[in-house]
N, C-alpha and C positions, 0 to 999 in steps of 0.2 A: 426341315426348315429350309427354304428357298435363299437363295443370298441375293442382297440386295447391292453389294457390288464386290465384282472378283478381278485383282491383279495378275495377270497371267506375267510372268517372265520380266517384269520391268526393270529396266536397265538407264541408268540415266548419269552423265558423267558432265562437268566443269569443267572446262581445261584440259590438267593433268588429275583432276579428283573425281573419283569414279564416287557418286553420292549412293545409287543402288547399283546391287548387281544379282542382276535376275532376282529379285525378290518377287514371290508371288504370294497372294493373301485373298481368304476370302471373309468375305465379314456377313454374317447371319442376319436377316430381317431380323426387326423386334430386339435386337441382340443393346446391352452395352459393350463396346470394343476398347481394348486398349492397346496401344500403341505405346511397345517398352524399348525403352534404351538411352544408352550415355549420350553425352552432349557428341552432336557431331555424325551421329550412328545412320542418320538417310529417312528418320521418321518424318520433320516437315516436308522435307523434298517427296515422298511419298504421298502427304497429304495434298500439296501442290501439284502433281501430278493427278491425283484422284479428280481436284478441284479445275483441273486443266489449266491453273494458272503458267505451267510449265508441262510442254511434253513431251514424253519417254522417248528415248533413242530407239529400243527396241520393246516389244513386248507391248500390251494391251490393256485398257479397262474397258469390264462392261458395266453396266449399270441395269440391275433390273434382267439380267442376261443379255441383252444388247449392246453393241460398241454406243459407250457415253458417248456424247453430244454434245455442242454449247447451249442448244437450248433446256439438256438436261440438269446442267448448274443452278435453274432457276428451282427445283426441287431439293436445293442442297441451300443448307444454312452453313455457313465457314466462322466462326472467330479465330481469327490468327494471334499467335502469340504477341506479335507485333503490332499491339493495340494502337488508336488515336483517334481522338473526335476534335472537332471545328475547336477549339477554346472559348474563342468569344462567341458563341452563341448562346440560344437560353438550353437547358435542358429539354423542356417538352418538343422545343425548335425543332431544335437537333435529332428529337427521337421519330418526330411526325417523318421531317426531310428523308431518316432512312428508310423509315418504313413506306415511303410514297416510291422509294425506288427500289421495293421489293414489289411492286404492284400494289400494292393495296390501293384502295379509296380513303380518301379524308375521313370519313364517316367509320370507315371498319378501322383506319389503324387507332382513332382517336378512343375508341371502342374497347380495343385488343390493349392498347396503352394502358388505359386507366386503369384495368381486372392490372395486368402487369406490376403498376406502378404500387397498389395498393395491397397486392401479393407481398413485395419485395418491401413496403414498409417503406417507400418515397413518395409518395405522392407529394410532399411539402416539398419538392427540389424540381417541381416545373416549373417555373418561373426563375429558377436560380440560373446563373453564366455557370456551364462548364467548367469554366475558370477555380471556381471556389468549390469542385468536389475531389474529394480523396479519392487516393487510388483505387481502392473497394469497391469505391460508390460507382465511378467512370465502368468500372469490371463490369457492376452489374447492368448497366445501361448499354452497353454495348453487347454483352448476353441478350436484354429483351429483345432489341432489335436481331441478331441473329436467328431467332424462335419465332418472332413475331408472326411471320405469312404462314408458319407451319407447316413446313419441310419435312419427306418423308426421311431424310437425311442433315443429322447435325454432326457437325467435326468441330471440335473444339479442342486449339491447339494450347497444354499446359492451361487448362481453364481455372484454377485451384491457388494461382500465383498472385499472390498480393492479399490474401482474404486471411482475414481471420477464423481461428477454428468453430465462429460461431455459422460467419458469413459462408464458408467451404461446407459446412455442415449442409447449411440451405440449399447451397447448387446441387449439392448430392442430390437432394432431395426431389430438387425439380427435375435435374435429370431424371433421376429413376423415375419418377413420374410422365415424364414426356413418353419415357420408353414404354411406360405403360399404357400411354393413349394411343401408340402404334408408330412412334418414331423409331429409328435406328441411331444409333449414337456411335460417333469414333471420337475418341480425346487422346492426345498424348499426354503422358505424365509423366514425373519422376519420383512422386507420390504414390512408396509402395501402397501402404494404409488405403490409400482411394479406391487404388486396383481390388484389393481383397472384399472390401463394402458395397462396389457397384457393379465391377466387369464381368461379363458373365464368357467374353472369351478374352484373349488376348495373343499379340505376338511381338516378338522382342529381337528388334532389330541392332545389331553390332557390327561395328566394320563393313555398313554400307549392305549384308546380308541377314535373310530371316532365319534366324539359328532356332527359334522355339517357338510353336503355333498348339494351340488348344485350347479348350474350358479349362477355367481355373483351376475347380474343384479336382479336376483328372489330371493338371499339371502338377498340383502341390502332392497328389497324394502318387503320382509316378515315383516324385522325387524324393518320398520319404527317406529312403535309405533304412525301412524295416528298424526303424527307433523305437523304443517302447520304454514308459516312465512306469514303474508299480512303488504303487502309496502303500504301507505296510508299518503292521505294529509287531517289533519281535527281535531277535538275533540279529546286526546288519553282517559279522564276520560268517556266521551259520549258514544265513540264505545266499552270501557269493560265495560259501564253497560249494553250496547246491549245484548254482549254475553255471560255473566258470565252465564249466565241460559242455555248456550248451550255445551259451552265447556270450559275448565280448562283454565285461561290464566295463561302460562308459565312466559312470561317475556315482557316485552316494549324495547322502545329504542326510545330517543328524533329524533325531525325530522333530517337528514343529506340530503343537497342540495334539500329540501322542504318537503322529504317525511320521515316519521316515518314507524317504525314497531313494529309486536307485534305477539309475537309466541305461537298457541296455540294446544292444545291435545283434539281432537276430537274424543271420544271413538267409536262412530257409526257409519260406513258409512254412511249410510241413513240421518244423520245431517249435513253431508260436505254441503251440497248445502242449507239450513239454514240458518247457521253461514255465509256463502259467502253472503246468502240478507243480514242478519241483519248488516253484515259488508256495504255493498251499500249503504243501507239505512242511516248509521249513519254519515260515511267518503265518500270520495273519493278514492274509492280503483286503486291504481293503479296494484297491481298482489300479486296474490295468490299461493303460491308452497309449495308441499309437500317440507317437509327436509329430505332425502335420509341419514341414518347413514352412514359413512367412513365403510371400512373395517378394519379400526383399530378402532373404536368404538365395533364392531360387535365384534369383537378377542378378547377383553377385557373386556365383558359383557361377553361373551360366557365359558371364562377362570376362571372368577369369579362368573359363576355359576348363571348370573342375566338377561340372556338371555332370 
């Protein structure tokens, strides 16, 4: 898979605040991306530099393998965290005006508007002022118009803030669907939950530097730290004198609707399949599973340096 745009070495400092330092990143076509880290960590300043709002002291972006360009901003949709729209104007006003200064025609955005408006379950709020919509509502209007000319690139900073878990639910939805019609998507978040549901890579930026870059599915199961849960009906004192000699037991747990469990850390691969006899041998095992860390486990080991 080709990338559709790569950070080579970007460096970029305030003052006395160094925001990146040398962070480099590449983001996969087709891909959803996610951009991790604490408040403060260089992830908008990166998106800003991506978007050329702001640029790097050192180090490069290309776009498409080429050094980006101003005129290649026009194939990038941006919502910034730092949301606002006109107040006093109408809704449909206000959504035509931006969409007229993404190029479109009268004709196509009033077009692209309505399938939008009637997607998202507004269409009764063109005619309404600005003035009189909730914060949600404002979110999603400012979404349509970011999508609207259909960018092979959308960056959406913190998009997920201010919605309800019905509304956050939605944007999922259209995300992954845009992604599916051949968009690339980057969003920051602080929404482990999101990360796990939608990103298909991400990289998690700390103290201005990229400490962690991958596919999800290969970072959580990097990080497992060889955990294993067995559900089992039988002896709980029997089966840890089995395997004490094998593996660390973690922790127990009385039986619930017949069966117990018992979580343990297995440092060797080569012993996984062991501990699975000696557990046979001693219980009735009904199943054995690795414990896959959250991505907010991972973020928070990672940020604290205990990764």
């Amino acid at each position: 898979m080709s990338n559709i745009i790569t950070a080579e070495h970007i460096t970029k400092s305030f003052s006395a605040h160094t925001a990146l330092d040398d962070v480099s990143v590449e983001i996969p076509r087709g891909s959803v991306y996610g951009l991790l880290g604490p408040n403060g960590a260089g992830k908008t300043t990166l998106i800003r530099v991506i978007n050329r709002i702001t640029l790097p002291d050192n180090g490069r972006i290309l776009f498409n393998d080429k050094p980006i360009t101003q005129q290649d901003i026009y194939r990038i949709g941006y919502l910034p965290e730092e949301r606002g729209l006109y107040r006093k104007m109408k809704v449909g006003e206000q959504a035509l005006f931006l969409a007229r200064l993404k190029g479109l025609s009268r004709h196509d955005a009033l077009v692209r508007l309505k399938e939008w408006f009637e997607r998202f379950g507004i269409e009764g709020w063109w005619n309404k002022r600005v003035d009189d919509l909730s914060k949600g509502m404002a979110q999603k209007i400012q979404f349509i118009v970011t999508v609207l000319h259909k960018p092979e690139l959308l960056i959406f900073d913190e998009p997920f803030s201010g919605f309800d878990p019905i509304n956050a639910n939605l944007l999922k939805e259209e995300i992954l669907r845009l992604r599916d019609e051949g968009a690339t998507v980057i969003f920051s978040t602080h929404n482990m939950s999101s990360v796990e549901e939608i990103c298909d890579h991400i990289t998690l930026i700390n103290k201005s530097k990229n400490i962690l870059s991958g596919k999800v599915d290969d970072i959580r199961r990097a990080h497992g730290g060889n955990t294993f849960t067995a559900h089992y009906r039988g002896d709980a004192t029997l089966l840890q004198e089995r395997v004490k000699a094998l593996c660390e037991v973690l922790e127990g747990e009385d039986s619930k609707m017949g069966y117990s469990t018992l979580k343990v850390h297995i440092p060797h691969d080569e012993d996984v399949r062991a501990v699975v006899a000696a557990i046979n041998e001693a219980v009735e095992l009904r199943q054995f599973t690795e414990m896959i860390p959250s991505m907010n486990d991972i973020f928070i080991r990672a940020v604290n340096g205990t990764l």
